[in-house]
C-alpha positions in Angstrom: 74.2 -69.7 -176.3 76.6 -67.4 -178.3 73.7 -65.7 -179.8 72.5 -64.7 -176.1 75.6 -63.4 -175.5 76.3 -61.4 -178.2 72.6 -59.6 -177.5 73.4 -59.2 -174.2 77.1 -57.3 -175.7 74.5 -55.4 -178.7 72.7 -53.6 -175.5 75.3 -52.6 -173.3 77.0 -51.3 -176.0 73.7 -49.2 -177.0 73.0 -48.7 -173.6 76.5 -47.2 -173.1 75.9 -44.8 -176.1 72.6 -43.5 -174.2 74.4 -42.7 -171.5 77.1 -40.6 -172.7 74.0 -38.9 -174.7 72.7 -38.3 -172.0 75.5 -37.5 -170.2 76.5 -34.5 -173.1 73.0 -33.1 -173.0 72.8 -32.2 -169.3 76.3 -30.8 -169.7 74.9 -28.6 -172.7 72.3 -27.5 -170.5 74.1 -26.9 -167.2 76.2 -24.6 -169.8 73.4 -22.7 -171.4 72.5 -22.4 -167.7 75.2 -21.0 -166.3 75.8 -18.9 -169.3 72.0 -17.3 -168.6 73.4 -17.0 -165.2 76.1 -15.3 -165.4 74.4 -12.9 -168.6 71.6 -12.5 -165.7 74.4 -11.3 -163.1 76.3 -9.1 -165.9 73.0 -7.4 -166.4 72.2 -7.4 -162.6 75.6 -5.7 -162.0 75.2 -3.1 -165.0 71.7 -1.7 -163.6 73.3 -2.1 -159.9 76.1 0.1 -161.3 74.2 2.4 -163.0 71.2 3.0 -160.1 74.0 3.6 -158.3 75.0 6.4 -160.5 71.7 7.9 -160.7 71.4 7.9 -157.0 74.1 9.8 -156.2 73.1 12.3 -159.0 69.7 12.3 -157.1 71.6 13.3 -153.5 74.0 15.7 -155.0 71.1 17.6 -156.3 69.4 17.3 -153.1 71.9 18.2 -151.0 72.1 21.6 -153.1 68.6 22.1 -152.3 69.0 21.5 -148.9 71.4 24.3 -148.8 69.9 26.3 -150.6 66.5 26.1 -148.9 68.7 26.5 -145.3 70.2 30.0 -146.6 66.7 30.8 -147.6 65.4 30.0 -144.3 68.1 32.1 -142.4 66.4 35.4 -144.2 63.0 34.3 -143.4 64.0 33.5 -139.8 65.5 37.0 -139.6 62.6 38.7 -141.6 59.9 36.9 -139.3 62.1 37.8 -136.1 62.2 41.5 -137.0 58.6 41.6 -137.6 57.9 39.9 -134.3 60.2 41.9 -132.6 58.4 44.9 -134.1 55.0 44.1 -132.3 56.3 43.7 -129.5 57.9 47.3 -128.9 55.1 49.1 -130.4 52.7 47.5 -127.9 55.4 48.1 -125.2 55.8 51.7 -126.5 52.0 52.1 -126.6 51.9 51.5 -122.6 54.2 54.9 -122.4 53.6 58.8 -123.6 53.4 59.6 -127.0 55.8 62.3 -126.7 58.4 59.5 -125.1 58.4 57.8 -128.7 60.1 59.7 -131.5 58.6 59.6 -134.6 61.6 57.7 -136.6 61.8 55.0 -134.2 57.9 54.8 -134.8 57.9 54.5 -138.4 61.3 52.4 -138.7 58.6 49.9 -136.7 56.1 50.3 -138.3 58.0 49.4 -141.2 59.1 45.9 -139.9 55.6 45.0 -138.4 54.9 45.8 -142.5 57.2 42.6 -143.4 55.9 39.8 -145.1 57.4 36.6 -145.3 57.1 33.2 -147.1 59.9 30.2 -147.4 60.8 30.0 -151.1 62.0 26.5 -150.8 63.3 24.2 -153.8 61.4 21.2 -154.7 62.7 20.2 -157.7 65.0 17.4 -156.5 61.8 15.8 -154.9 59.4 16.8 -157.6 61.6 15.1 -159.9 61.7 11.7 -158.0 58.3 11.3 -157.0 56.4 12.1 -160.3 59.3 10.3 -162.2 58.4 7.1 -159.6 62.2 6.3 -159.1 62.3 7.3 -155.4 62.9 3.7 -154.5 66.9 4.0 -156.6 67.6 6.3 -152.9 68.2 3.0 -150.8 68.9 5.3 -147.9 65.9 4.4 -145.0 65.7 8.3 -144.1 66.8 10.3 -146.8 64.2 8.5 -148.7 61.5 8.6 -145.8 62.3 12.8 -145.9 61.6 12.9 -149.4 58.7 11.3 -149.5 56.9 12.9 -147.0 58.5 16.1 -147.7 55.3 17.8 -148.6 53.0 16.5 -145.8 56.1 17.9 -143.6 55.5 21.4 -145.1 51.8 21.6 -144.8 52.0 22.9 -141.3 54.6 25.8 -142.6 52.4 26.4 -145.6 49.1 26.8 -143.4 50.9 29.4 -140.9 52.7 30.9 -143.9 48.9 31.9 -145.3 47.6 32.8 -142.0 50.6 35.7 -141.8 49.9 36.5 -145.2 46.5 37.1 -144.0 47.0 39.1 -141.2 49.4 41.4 -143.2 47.1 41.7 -145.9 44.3 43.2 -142.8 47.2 45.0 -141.7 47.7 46.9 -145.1 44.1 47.2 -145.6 43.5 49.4 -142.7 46.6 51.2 -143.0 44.8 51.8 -146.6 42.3 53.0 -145.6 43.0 54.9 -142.3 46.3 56.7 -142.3 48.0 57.5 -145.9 51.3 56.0 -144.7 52.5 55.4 -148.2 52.5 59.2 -149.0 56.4 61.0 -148.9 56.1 62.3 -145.2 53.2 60.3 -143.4 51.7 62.1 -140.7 53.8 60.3 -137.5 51.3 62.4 -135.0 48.7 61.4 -136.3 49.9 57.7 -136.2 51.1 57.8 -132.5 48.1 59.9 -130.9 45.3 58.5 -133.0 45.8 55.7 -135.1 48.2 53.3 -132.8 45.3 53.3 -130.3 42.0 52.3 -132.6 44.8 49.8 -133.8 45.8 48.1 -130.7 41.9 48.4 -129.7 41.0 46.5 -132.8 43.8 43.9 -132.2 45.5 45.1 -135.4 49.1 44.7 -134.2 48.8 41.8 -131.5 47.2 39.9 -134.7 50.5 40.3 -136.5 52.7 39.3 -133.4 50.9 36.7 -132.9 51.4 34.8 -136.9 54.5 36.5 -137.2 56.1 34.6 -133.7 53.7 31.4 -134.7 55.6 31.6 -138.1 58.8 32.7 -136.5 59.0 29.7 -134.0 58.1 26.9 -136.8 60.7 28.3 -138.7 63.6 27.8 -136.3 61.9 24.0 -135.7 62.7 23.0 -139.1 66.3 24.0 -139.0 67.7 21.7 -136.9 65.9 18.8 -139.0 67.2 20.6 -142.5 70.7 20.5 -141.1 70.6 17.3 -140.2 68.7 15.6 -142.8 71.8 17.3 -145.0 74.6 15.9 -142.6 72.8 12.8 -143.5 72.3 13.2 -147.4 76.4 14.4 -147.0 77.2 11.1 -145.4 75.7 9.1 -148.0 77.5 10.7 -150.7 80.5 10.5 -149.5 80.0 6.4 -148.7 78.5 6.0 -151.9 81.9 7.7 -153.7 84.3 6.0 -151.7 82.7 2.6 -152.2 82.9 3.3 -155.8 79.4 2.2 -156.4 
């Protein structure tokens, strides 16, 4: 009888020793556990901090493109505005005597239907984000939906860009050829009693008011979405730099 009972004492005593073994091993675990955890959130927080950081790098340099590539379209939307202006007169003026057109207003037109005009806009922002693949560190819904369609946007601009380009390139061709209006004193008569007829015959002139307005018009489209895709890019910055990251 004693002997059962001192078997029964042997294994609660070992079975008491299993438990706290057990007992220390799951509380050396649920420490190596939290202490990946909290390593996992240190290093979660140190490449939050530092996207962070990289994004508003990303839309300062942005935002300078932005403006830049608004002052840029100011001169192009005054160039192209000039030019279609331009067309417009000398068709009006062709309506009227040639003696009713001096020969300096004439040429001063002549000179601005002669303007050429592309956007030089600044990429480099975009070009940098999209071939570098980080476009997804802008967490920004639409400044990151501008960027990445940036290019698709512009192929409208670009295609009516070359279509000017075109059409001043005809332009200067038959000048070229037809009336040496490059030489020290061109002969104005000769333009106004000759030449401005054959070119308003062959469409010379209406061609260039019509790609130079075209061109014109999609250039004061665009503003109004560059301004406010900058208000926007402006916005974030600021949010960004108050929330410290």
């Amino acid at each position: 009888m004693f002997r059962f009972f001192r078997g029964l004492r042997s294994d609660a005593i070992s079975y008491g020793r299993v438990v706290r073994y057990l007992l220390y091993a799951l509380g050396e675990i649920a420490l190596v556990v939290i202490g990946i955890l909290i390593a996992l959130y240190i290093n979660d927080r140190r490449d939050f901090r530092a996207d962070r950081k990289q994004e508003v790098t990303y839309l300062r340099e942005f935002h300078k493109d932005l403006e830049g590539n608004l002052a840029e379209l100011d001169r192009v939307i005054e160039k192209s505005g000039l030019a279609t202006r331009a067309c417009d007169s000398i068709i009006a003026f062709s309506r009227r005597a040639p003696e009713d057109i001096s020969n300096e207003q004439l040429l001063e037109l002549q000179l601005e239907v002669m303007g050429y005009t592309k956007h030089m806009t600044l990429e480099g922002t975009i070009e940098d984000l999209q071939g570098s693949g980080k476009l997804a560190v802008i967490r920004n819904d639409s400044i990151r939906r501008a960027m990445a369609t940036w290019q698709a946007d512009m192929s409208l601009l670009r295609e009516v860009e070359e279509d000017g380009k075109r059409s001043f390139e005809n332009y200067l061709d038959y000048l070229n050829d037809q009336f040496p209006f490059y030489e020290r004193y061109p002969d104005m008569e000769l333009f106004k009693t000759t030449l401005l007829k054959q070119m308003l015959y062959l469409n010379r002139v209406s061609e260039r008011a019509i790609t130079t307005d075209y061109l014109h018009e999609i250039y004061l489209d665009v503003k109004p979405q560059w301004e406010m895709l900058r208000q926007t890019v402006d916005g974030e910055i600021k949010r960004l730099e108050k929330t410290g990251f």
